[in-house]
N, C-alpha and C positions, 0 to 999 in steps of 0.2 A: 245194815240189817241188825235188828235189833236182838239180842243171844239174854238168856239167864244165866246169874252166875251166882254161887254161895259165897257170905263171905271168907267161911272158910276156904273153897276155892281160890279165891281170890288171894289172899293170904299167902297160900301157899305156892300160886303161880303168877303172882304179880308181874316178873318181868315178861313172861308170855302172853299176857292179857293187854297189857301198856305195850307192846310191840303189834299186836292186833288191833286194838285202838287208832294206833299211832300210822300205820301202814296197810291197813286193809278196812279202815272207817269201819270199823265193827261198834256196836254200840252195845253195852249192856245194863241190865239192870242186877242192881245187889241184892240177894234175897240174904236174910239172917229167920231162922225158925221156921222157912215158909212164908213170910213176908214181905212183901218188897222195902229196903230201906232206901234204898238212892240209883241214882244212875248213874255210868259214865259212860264220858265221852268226850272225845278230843276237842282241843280249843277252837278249830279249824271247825270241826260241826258243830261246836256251838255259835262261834260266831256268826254262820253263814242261817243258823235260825232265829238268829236275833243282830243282825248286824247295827241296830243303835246303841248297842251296848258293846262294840268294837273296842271303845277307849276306856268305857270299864275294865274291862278286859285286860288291854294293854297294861294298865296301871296297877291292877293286880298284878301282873305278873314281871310289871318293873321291881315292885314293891316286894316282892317273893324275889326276886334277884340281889336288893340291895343288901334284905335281911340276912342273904346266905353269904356274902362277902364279907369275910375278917376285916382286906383293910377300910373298906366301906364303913364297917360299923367300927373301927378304931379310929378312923377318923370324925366319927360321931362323935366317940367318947372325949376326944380331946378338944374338941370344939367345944362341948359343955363344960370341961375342966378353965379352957378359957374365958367362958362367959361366968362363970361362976367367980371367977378372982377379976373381974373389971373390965377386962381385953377385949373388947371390941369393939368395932366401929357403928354408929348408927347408919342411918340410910343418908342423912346427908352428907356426913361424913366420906361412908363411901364413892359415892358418886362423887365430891367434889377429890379425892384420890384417886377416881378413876379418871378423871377429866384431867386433872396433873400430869398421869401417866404418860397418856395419850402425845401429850406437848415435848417429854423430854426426848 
Protein backbone atom coordinates (compact mmCIF):
# COMPACT_ATOMS: atom_id res chain seq x y z
CA UNK A 1 0.00 0.00 0.00
CA UNK A 2 1.21 2.91 -0.90
CA UNK A 3 1.43 5.73 2.40
CA UNK A 4 2.77 9.64 2.36
CA UNK A 5 5.53 10.58 4.20
CA UNK A 6 7.50 14.06 4.88
CA UNK A 7 10.98 14.18 4.63
CA UNK A 8 11.14 15.48 7.63
CA UNK A 9 9.15 12.55 8.95
CA UNK A 10 11.24 10.38 7.46
CA UNK A 11 14.26 11.85 8.93
CA UNK A 12 13.27 11.64 12.08
CA UNK A 13 11.68 7.98 11.96
CA UNK A 14 13.76 6.34 9.53
CA UNK A 15 14.18 3.22 11.45
CA UNK A 16 10.32 2.71 11.69
CA UNK A 17 9.64 3.55 8.25
CA UNK A 18 12.77 0.99 6.80
CA UNK A 19 11.23 -1.57 9.31
CA UNK A 20 7.70 -0.95 7.50
CA UNK A 21 9.13 -1.11 4.26
CA UNK A 22 11.18 -3.96 4.93
CA UNK A 23 8.40 -6.27 6.79
CA UNK A 24 4.99 -5.11 6.06
CA UNK A 25 5.78 -4.11 1.86
CA UNK A 26 4.61 -0.60 2.65
CA UNK A 27 5.52 1.60 0.00
CA UNK A 28 5.87 5.39 0.35
CA UNK A 29 6.14 8.34 -1.26
CA UNK A 30 8.64 11.49 0.01
CA UNK A 31 6.94 14.72 0.05
CA UNK A 32 9.39 17.85 0.88
CA UNK A 33 7.18 21.41 0.80
CA UNK A 34 4.06 19.45 -0.54
CA UNK A 35 5.75 18.00 -3.32
CA UNK A 36 6.40 14.72 -4.15
CA UNK A 37 10.39 14.10 -4.30
CA UNK A 38 10.90 10.24 -4.66
CA UNK A 39 9.67 7.09 -3.59
CA UNK A 40 10.60 4.17 -1.47
CA UNK A 41 10.42 0.93 -1.51
CA UNK A 42 12.04 -2.31 -0.86
CA UNK A 43 14.29 -4.15 -3.19
CA UNK A 44 12.05 -7.16 -3.11
CA UNK A 45 9.22 -4.72 -4.62
CA UNK A 46 11.21 -3.36 -6.80
CA UNK A 47 12.58 -6.24 -8.26
CA UNK A 48 9.41 -8.07 -8.58
CA UNK A 49 8.15 -4.66 -10.87
CA UNK A 50 10.74 -4.87 -12.91
CA UNK A 51 12.42 -8.11 -12.69
CA UNK A 52 14.97 -7.40 -15.90
CA UNK A 53 16.73 -5.45 -13.94
CA UNK A 54 17.31 -8.21 -11.07
CA UNK A 55 21.09 -8.16 -11.77
CA UNK A 56 21.07 -4.50 -11.88
CA UNK A 57 20.14 -4.66 -8.90
CA UNK A 58 22.21 -7.28 -7.54
CA UNK A 59 25.39 -5.43 -8.51
CA UNK A 60 24.32 -2.43 -6.98
CA UNK A 61 24.11 -3.71 -4.00
CA UNK A 62 27.24 -5.92 -4.34
CA UNK A 63 29.03 -2.76 -5.16
CA UNK A 64 27.31 -1.02 -1.91
CA UNK A 65 28.68 -3.92 0.05
CA UNK A 66 32.27 -3.76 -1.16
CA UNK A 67 32.33 -0.07 -0.81
CA UNK A 68 31.37 -0.38 3.13
CA UNK A 69 34.11 -3.10 3.69
CA UNK A 70 37.47 -1.77 5.23
CA UNK A 71 39.30 -4.85 4.42
CA UNK A 72 37.87 -4.90 0.94
CA UNK A 73 38.86 -1.48 0.22
CA UNK A 74 42.37 -1.90 1.88
CA UNK A 75 42.96 -4.44 -0.15
CA UNK A 76 42.13 -2.24 -2.96
CA UNK A 77 44.49 0.16 -1.87
CA UNK A 78 47.47 -2.02 -1.74
CA UNK A 79 46.72 -3.68 -5.01
CA UNK A 80 47.22 -0.11 -6.66
CA UNK A 81 50.19 0.54 -4.24
CA UNK A 82 51.48 -2.72 -6.19
CA UNK A 83 50.65 -1.78 -9.57
CA UNK A 84 51.96 1.59 -9.22
CA UNK A 85 55.79 0.24 -8.31
CA UNK A 86 55.79 -2.56 -11.28
CA UNK A 87 54.26 -5.87 -9.44
CA UNK A 88 52.22 -7.55 -11.39
CA UNK A 89 51.38 -10.10 -13.44
CA UNK A 90 49.86 -9.67 -16.97
CA UNK A 91 47.24 -12.00 -18.03
CA UNK A 92 49.59 -14.24 -19.73
CA UNK A 93 51.52 -14.40 -17.14
CA UNK A 94 49.03 -15.22 -14.82
CA UNK A 95 47.54 -17.96 -16.45
CA UNK A 96 50.65 -19.64 -17.25
CA UNK A 97 51.20 -19.40 -13.05
CA UNK A 98 48.17 -20.70 -12.62
CA UNK A 99 48.68 -23.66 -14.94
CA UNK A 100 52.23 -24.21 -13.00
CA UNK A 101 50.27 -24.36 -9.90
CA UNK A 102 47.85 -26.64 -10.81
CA UNK A 103 50.99 -29.45 -11.68
CA UNK A 104 52.93 -29.17 -8.52
Amino acid sequence: MLKGVTAHALRTDLGNILGRLGHNNERFVIFRRNSPVGILLSIQDYVKEHPDEYYDVQDLVDTLMEQMDPDFQASLRRSAREIRRGRYLTHAELKLALRNEKFR
